[in-house]
C-alpha positions in Angstrom: 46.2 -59.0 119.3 45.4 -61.5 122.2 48.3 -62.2 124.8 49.9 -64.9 123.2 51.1 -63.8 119.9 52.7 -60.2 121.3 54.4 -62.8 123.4 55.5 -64.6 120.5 56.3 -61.2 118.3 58.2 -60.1 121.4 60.4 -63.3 121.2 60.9 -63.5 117.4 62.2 -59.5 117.7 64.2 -60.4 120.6 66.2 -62.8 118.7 66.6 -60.3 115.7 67.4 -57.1 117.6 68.3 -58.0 120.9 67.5 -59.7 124.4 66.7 -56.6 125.9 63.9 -55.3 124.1 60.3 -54.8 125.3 56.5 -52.9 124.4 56.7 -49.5 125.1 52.9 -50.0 123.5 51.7 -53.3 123.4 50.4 -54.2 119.7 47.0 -52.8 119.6 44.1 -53.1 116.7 43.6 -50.9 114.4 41.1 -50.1 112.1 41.3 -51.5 107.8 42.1 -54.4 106.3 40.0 -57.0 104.7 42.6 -59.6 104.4 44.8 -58.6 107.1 44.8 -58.1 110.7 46.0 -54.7 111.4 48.1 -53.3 114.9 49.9 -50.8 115.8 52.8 -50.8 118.6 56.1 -49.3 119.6 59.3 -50.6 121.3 62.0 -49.4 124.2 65.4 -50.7 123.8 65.0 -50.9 119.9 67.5 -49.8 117.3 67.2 -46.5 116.0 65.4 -47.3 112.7 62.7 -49.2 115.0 62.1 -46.5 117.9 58.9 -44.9 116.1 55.8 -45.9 115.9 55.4 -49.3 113.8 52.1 -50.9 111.7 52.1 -54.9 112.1 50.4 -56.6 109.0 49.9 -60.4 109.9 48.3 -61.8 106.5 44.7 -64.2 106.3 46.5 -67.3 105.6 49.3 -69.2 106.1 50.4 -69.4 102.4 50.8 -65.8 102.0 54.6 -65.9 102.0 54.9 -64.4 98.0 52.3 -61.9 99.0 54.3 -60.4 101.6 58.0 -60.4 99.5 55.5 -58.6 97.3 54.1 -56.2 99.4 57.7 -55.7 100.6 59.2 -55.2 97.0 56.8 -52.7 95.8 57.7 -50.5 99.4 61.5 -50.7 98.5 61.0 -49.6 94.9 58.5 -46.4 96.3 60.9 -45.3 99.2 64.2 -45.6 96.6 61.7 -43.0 94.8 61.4 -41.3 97.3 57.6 -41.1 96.9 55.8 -41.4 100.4 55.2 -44.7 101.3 55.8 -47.1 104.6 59.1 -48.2 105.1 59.0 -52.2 105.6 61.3 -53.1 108.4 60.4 -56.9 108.5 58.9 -59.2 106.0 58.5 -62.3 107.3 57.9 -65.6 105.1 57.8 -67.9 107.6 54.6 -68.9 108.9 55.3 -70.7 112.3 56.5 -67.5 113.8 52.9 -65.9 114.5 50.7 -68.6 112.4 50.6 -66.4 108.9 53.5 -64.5 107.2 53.5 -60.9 108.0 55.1 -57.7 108.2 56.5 -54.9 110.0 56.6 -51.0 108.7 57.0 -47.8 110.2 53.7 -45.9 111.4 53.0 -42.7 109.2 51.7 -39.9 111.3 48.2 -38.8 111.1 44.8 -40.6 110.1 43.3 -41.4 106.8 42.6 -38.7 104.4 38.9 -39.9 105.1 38.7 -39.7 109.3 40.3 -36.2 108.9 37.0 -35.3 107.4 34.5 -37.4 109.2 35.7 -39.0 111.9 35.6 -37.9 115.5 37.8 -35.2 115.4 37.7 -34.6 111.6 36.1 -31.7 109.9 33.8 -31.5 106.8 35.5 -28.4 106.1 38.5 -30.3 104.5 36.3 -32.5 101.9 37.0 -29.0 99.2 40.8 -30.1 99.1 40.4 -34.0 99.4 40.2 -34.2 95.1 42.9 -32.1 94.4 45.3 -34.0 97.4 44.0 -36.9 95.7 44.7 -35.8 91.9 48.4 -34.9 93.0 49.3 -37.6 94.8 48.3 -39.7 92.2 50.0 -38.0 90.0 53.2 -38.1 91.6 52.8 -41.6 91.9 52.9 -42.3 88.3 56.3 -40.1 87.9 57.9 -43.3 89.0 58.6 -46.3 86.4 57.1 -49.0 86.2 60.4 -50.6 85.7 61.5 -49.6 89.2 58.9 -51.7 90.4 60.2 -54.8 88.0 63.7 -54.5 89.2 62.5 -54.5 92.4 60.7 -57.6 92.4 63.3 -59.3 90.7 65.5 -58.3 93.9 63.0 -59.8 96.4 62.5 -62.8 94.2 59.4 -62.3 93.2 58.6 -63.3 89.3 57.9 -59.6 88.1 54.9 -61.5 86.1 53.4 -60.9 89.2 53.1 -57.1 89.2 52.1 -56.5 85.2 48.8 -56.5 83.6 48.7 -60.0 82.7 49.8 -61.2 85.9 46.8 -59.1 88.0 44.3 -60.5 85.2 45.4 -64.2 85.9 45.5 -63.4 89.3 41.6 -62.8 89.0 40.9 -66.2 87.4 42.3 -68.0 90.1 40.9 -66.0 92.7 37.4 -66.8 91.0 38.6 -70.6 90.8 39.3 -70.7 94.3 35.9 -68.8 95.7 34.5 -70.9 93.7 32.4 -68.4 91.9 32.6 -69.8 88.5 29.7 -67.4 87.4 32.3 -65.1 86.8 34.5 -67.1 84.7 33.5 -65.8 81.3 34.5 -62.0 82.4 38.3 -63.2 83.0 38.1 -65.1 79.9 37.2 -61.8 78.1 40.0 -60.0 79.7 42.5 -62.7 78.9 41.7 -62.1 74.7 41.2 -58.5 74.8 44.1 -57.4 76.8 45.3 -54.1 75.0 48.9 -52.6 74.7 49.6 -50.0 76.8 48.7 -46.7 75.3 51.4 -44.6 77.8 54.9 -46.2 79.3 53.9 -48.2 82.3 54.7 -46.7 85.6 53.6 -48.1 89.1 49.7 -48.5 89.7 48.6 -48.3 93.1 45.1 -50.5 92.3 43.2 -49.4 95.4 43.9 -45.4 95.2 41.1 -43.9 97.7 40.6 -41.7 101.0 41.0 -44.6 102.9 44.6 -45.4 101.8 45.7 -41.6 102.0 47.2 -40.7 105.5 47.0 -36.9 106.2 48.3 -34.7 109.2 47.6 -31.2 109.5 45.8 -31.3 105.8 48.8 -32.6 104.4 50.0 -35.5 102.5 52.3 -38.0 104.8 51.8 -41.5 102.9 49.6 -43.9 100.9 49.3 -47.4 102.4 48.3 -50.7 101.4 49.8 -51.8 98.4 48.8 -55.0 97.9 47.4 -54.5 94.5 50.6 -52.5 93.1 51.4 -53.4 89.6 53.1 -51.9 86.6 50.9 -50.9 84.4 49.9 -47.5 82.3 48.3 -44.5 84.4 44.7 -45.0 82.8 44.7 -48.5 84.6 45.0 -47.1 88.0 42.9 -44.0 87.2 40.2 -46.6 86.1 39.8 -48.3 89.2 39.6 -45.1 91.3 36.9 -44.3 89.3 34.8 -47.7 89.5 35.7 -47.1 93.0 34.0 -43.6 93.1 31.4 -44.8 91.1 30.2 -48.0 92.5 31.8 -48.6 96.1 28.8 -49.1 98.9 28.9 -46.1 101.3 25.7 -47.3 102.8 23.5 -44.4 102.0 19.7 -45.6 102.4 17.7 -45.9 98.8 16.9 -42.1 98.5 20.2 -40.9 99.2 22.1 -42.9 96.9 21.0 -40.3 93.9 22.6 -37.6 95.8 25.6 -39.4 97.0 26.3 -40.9 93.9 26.2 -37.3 92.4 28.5 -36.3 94.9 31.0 -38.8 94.6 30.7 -38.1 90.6 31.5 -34.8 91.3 34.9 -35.1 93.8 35.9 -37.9 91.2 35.8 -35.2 88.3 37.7 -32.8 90.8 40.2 -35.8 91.0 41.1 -36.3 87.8 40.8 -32.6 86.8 44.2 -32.1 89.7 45.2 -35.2 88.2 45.3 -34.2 84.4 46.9 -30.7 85.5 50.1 -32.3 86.7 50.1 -35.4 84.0 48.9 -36.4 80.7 47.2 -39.5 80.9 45.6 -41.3 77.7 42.3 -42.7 77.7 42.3 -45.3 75.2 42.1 -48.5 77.7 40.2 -46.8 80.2 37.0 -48.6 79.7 39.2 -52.6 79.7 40.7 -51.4 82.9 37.1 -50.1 84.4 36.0 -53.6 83.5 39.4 -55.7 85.4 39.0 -53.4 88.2 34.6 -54.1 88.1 35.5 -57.8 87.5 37.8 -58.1 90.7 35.1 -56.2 93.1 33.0 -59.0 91.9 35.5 -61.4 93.0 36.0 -60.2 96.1 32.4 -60.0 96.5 32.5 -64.1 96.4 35.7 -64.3 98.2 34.5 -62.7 101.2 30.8 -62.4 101.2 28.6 -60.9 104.3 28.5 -57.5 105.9 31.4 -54.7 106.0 32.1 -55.5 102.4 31.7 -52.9 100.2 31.3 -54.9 96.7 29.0 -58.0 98.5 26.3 -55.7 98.4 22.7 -56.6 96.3 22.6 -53.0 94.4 26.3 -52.8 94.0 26.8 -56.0 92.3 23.6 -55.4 90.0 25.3 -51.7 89.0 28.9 -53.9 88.3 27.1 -56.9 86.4 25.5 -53.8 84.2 28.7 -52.2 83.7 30.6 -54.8 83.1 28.2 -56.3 80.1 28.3 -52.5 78.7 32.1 -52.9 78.4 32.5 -56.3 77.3 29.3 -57.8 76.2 29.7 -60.5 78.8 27.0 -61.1 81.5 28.3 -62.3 84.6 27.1 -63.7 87.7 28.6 -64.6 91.4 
């Protein structure tokens, strides 16, 4: 974060909690997010709940203000659950503060579930226990009810249309409106008529469920981040995109080694939903509509933000989704 806007986060804090506060660690990059810019700092002279280490989430654009009541509604409905997620300690609407809404939440300790393993100090020895970590987590997750996440939204004003099925399939139309990738159109118009009941009560649905996400210290469990995808919806939904995730994500292996990797990640994924399946039922009946929202929004976000260091804007990867999503639906789509 360049010079000016700490200055300006310094002053907006100031005026919330006080003239005499300061950086004990001025907000630093850090690593993640696609549509965010990402820093971490810490404060001196800062009430009690502020005094650890905090995440600052300053959004892509300027009319992001529902995103981040969103983002900050779905963290009060997981911490009231007590499930182990970021406690927001600022959600800011107003744009003229730093230029974009934006956020403020507590730091979890540790690194991603996925530097613990291959990152500088991570060791491959740990990739054994990454499914089941995974699988429980997940599984814990969907103990909570998708109601809590309803009521929650209704608290922070947000319409709770927002965070249910129908909402996150609209949601894709208009994102493929506004990329203009109109290719694509005939996928969300397939998901609009064949949405399905739920086959299981609806609980909360993560949406982006991967190692990236989980934060581990000392090869446990201390959080799962970015929630911006959070909806209420039935287990299979999020299980679904975890495994077009596994499945089809670009890990950048060169041509021979995707056979292997994709073998691999095959593999961890059935090791995933094995711990999964051992701690909840989950039905299977929508699986394959919810493999083809979750293949249908990579696709998007393939035309939303094109070029390198996206995982979905890749030529093989978007062949592999166009197949798969014509095998569900019978719908061929382009970007």
């Amino acid at each position: 974060m360049d010079a000016t806007l700490s200055d300006r986060l310094l002053s907006h804090l100031r005026t919330r909690l006080g003239a005499g506060l300061g950086f004990a660690e001025a907000p630093a990059p850090l690593s993640g997010g696609f549509d965010t810019t990402v820093s971490a700092f810490r404060l001196k002279g800062a009430p009690a709940d502020w005094s650890g280490g905090l995440v600052l989430r300053v959004m892509a654009f300027a009319a992001s203000a529902m995103r981040v009541r969103r983002e900050a509604a779905t963290h009060a409905a997981l911490v009231a659950a007590g499930f182990p997620a970021p406690r927001i300690l600022m959600a800011e609407t107003d744009g003229a503060v730093l230029g974009r809404p934006f956020l403020i939440m507590e730091r979890l300790p540790g690194e991603t579930m996925w530097a613990a393993i291959v990152g500088p100090q991570g060791r491959l020895a740990r990739l054994p226990a990454m499914p089941r970590q995974l699988g429980e987590v997940h599984a814990r997750l969907h103990g909570i009810p998708g109601e809590a996440l309803l009521e929650s939204a209704r608290k922070f004003e947000v319409d709770p249309e927002l965070v249910t099925l129908g909402g996150e399939v609209r949601r894709i139309r208009a994102r493929i409106e506004k990329a203009g990738v109109m290719g694509l159109l005939p996928g969300a118009s397939w998901l609009e008529r064949n949405m399905p009941p739920p086959a299981q009560p609806e609980v909360i649905c993560h949406g982006d469920f991967h190692p990236l996400n989980i934060i581990v210290q000392d090869d446990q469990v201390t959080g799962v981040i970015d929630w911006a995808q959070a909806i209420a919806a039935e287990p299979a939904f999020d299980v679904a995109a975890s495994r077009v995730l596994a499945r089809f994500a670009n890990l950048s292996a060169s041509l021979l080694m995707r056979g292997p990797v994709g073998l691999g990640r095959q593999l961890i994924f059935w090791q995933y939903e094995r711990a999964y399946r051992a701690h909840r039922r989950l039905d299977t009946r929508n699986m394959r509509y919810f493999e083809a929202v979750r293949g249908l929004s990579a696709l998007a976000f393939a035309g939303e933000r094109p070029g390198p260091g996206n995982p979905w804007d890749v030529a093989h990867v978007r062949a592999a989704l166009y197949r798969h999503f014509a095998e569900i639906t019978g719908v061929h789509v382009r970007i």
